[in-house]
C-alpha positions in Angstrom: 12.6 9.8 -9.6 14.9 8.9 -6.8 14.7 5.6 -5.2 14.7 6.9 -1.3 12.7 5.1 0.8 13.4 7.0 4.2 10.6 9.7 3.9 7.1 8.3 5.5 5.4 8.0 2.0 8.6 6.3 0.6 8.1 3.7 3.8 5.1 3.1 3.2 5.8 2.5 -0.5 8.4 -0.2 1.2 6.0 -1.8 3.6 3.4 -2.2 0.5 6.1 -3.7 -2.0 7.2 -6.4 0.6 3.7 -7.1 1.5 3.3 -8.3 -2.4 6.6 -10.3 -2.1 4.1 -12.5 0.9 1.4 -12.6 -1.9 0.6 -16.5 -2.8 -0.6 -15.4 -6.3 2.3 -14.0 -8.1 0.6 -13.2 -11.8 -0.1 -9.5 -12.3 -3.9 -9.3 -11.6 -4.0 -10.6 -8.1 -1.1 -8.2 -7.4 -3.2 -5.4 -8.7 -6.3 -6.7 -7.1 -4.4 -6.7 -3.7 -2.7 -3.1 -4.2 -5.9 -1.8 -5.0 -7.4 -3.5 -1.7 -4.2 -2.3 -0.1 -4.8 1.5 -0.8 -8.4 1.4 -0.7 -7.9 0.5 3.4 -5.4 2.4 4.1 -7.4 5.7 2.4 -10.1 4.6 3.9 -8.5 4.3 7.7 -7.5 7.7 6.9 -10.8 9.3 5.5 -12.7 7.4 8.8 -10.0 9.2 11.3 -9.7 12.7 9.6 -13.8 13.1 9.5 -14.0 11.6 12.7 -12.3 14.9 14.2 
């Protein structure tokens, strides 16, 4: 896999990895707790405006 991050997806993958850096907890469960969180909105955002059309 090919570490470009200039496609939209791979930005976003960027935007989430630096918002973990600003994380206070650093161990790996409230990093996963907050990447789940993370996703969970932003599908969520997305499921609100698709059906909304």
């Amino acid at each position: 896999m090919s570490n470009d991050r200039t496609g939209p997806f791979g930005r976003l993958l960027e935007a989430e990895r630096q918002f973990h850096e600003l994380m206070p907890g650093k161990d790996i469960y409230s990093k996963l707790l907050f990447r789940t969180l993370f996703w969970f909105g932003l599908f969520s955002v997305l499921y609100t405006v698709i059906s909304g059309l």
